[in-house]
N, C-alpha and C positions, 0 to 999 in steps of 0.2 A: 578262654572266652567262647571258642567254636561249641567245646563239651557243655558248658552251661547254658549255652540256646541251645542245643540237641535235648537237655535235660529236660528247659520249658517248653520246646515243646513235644514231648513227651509227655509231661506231666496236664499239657492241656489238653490232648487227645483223651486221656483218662477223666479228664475234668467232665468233658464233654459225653463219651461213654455212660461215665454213672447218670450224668442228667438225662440220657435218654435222647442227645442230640446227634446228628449226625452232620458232620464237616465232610462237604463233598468239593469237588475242582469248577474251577468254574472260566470259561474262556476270558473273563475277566480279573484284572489282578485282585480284587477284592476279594477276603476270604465269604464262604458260604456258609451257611449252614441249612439244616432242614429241621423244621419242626412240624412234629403231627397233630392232627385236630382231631377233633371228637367227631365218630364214629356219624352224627346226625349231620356235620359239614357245619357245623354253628363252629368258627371262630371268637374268642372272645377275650378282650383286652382290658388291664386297666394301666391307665398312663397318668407319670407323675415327675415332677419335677421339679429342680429349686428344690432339695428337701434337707439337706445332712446338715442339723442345727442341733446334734445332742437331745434331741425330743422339745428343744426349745421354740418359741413363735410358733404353738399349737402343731409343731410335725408329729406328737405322738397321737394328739385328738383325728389329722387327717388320715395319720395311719388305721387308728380306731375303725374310723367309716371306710375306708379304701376296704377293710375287711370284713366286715358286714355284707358289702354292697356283694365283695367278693364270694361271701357264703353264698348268697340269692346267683350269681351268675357263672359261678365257678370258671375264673379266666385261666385259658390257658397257658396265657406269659404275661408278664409284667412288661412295658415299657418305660427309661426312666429317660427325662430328656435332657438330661446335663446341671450342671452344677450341683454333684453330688456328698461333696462335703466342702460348707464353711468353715473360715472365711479362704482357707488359702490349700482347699484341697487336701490330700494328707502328707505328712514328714514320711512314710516309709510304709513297706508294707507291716510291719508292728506296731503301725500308729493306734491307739486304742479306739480311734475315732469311727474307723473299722466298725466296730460291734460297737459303741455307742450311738452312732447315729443313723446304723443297718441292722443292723443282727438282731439290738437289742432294741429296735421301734416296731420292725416290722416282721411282728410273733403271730398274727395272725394264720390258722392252717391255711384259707384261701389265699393266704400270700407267701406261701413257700414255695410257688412255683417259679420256673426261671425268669429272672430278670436280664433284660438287655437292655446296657444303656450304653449310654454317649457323652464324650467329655462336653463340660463348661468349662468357663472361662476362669472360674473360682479353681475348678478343676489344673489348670494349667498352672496357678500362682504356687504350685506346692511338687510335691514328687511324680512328676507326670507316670512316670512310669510303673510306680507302686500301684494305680489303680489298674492298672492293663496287666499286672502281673498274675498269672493263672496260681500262683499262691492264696491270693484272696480267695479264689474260687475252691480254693482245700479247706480253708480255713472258712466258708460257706456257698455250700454249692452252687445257690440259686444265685449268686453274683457271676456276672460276666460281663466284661466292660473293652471292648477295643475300639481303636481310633474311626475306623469306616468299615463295614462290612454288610453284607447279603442276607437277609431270613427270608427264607422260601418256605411258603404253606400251599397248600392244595388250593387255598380262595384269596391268596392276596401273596404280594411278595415286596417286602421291606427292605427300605436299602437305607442304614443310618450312615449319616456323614463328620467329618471332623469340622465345624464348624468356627474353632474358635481362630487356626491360623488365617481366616480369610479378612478377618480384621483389624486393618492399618496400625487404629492406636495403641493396640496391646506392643506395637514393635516400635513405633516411632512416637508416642505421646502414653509411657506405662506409667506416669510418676512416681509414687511409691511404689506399685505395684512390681514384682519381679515373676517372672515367668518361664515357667522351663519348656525350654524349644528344642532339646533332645531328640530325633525323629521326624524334624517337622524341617530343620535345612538341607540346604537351600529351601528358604520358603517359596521359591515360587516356582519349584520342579516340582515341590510339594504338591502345589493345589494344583498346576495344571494336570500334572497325575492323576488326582481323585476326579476332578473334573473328566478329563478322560475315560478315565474307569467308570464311574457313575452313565455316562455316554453311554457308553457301550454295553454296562450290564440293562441298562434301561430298555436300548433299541432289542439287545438279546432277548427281551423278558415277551413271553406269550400271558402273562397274568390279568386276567380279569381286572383286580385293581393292584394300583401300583401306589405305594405310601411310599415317601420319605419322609427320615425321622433325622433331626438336629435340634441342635442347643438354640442358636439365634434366631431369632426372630425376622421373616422376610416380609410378613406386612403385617404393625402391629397399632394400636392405638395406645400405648402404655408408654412406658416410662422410656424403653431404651426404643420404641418406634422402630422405623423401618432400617436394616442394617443395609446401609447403600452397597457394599463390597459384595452381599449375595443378590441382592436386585441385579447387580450388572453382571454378573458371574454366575451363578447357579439358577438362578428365574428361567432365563432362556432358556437352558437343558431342562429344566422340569415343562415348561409349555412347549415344547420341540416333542417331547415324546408322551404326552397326554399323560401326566401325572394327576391322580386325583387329588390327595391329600399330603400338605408338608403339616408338618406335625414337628411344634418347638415348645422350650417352655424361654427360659431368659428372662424373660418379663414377667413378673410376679403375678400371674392374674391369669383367668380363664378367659379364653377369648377365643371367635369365631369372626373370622371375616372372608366376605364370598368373592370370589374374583369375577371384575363386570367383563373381560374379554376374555375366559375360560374355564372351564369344568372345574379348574383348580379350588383346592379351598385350601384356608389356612386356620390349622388350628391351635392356638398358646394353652399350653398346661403347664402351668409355672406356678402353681399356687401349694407347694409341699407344704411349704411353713412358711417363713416371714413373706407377708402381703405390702403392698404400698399403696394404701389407700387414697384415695382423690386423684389418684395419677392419670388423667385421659386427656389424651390428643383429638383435637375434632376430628372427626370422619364424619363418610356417607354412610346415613341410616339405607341405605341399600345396599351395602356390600359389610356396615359392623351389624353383624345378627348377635353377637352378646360382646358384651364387657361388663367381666367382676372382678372388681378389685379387690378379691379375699381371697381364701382360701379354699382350697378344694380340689377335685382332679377330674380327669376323664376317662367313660369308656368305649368300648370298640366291640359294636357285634360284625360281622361280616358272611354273609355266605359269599357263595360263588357271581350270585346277580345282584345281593346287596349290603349296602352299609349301612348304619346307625347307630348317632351319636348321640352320647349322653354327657351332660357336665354336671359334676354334683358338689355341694356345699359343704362345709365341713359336720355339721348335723343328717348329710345325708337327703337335702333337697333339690332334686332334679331342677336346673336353672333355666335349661337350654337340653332341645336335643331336634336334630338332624337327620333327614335319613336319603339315601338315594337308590333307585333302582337301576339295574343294565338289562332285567331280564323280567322274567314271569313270576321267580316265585321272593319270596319276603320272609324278612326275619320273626 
């Protein structure tokens, strides 16, 4: 068993080499890595989520425009926010589901560059461990998927988290549903853990802006609403250390809601493929700035003093977009 983790991770330092990433140490237990930007300091993202349906409920149409959009802005990395393949994650790492609902959706050239994503919940119903296996990553580069971990850029620095163990009824109310919790017990050495870690790479971090990326949902007007377990648990670490942006998908729809007692904003990109239309929870028209209940995704420019957002449609029309300054100059 020792020789077979020596082997992975071996084989994921190589993984990481050919993509041109660098895994560096980090006073926090969470792994790092570093990604470089372009030469002008323009960061630039597209984020997607809810997607792995075999090209089915339009994810091949939103892959379509994710790539287009991609030619015009040429993103540096992909972000994916969880729940990456339907309905129940995958059986192994030879599940064919692999290249049918990754490989072989998303052929576009501006989208061959590296993806980072995050488990869902769907994610968890199946081989949890098949997606985190740097085998995927052989069998396509631009995949790379772990439970919580560190991206540091020159103008922003990302910290994704494991969001699915923070929620009661996956463990005490799963019904049918079975779930692999391999790596995650004791679950609550688990999250105090990340919680911890997240803490401290936060306070560590000197980054102009500070993103966190997860799966669930921490204030949403959609179908699955607000996940009470990261409101009480994770909210407070992210408003303790001036986090600008949580970034989930979970909820099938594109959404932007402002926070009325902090810089914080939140923003759902859940719309890969299957949408759930008519699904809205009242909010205040002063903190919901969009809700669409379709499909589509988002993206992320960023320099060093600013951010700006865009949500687009599956045809490729701009919904919603956002932008903030910290300094003089603009995107």
């Amino acid at each position: 068993m020792a020789s077979k983790n020596l082997q992975n991770i071996i084989l994921l330092y190589k993984i990481i080499l050919i993509c041109g990433l660098c895994l560096v140490y980090s006073k926090a237990e969470l792994p790092r890595f570093e990604h470089p930007i372009k030469p002008d300091g323009l960061l630039s993202i597209l984020v997607v989520g809810d997607w792995g349906r075999r090209g089915a409920y339009n994810q091949t149409e939103v892959a379509a425009q994710m790539a287009k959009i991609g030619d015009q802005m040429d993103p540096d990395f992909i972000i994916s926010t969880g729940d990456n393949f339907y309905e129940d994650g995958l059986t192994g790492i030879e599940d064919p589901a692999f290249e049918e609902s990754f490989s072989n959706i998303y052929l576009g050239p501006s989208l061959q560059k590296q993806w980072y994503s995050v488990l869902g919940n769907h994610d968890y119903r199946g081989d949890v461990l098949a997606q985190l296996d740097p085998i995927l990553g052989q069998k396509d580069s631009k995949w790379l998927c772990l439970r919580s971990f560190i991206l540091n850029t020159d103008v922003a620095e990302f910290f994704f988290i494991d969001t699915t163990p923070f929620v009661d009824k996956y463990f005490f109310r799963p019904e049918d549903d079975k779930y692999d919790w391999r790596g995650v017990l004791p679950r609550e050495e688990y999250l105090s853990n990340q919680l911890k870690d997240l803490d401290t790479a936060l306070k560590e971090s000197s980054s102009n802006w500070k993103i966190v990326v997860g799966h669930h949902t921490l204030k949403s007007a959609g179908d699955h609403g607000i996940t009470v377990e990261l409101e009480e648990r994770l909210l407070p670490v992210l408003q303790e250390n001036n986090v600008d942006l949580y970034v989930n998908g979970h909820d099938h729809c594109l959404e932007h809601i402002s926070s009325p007692d902090s810089p914080l904003q939140f923003l759902t990109s859940g719309g890969g493929s299957k949408a759930w239309r008519g699904n809205v929870r009242p909010w205040s028209p002063e903190e919901l700035k969009l809700y669409y209940d379709g499909q589509g995704f988002m993206t992320m420019k960023l320099t060093k003093y600013d951010v700006y957002i865009q949500f687009y449609d599956i045809v490729g029309d701009i919904l919603h977009q956002w932008s903030r300054s910290k300094g003089l100059y603009s995107v």
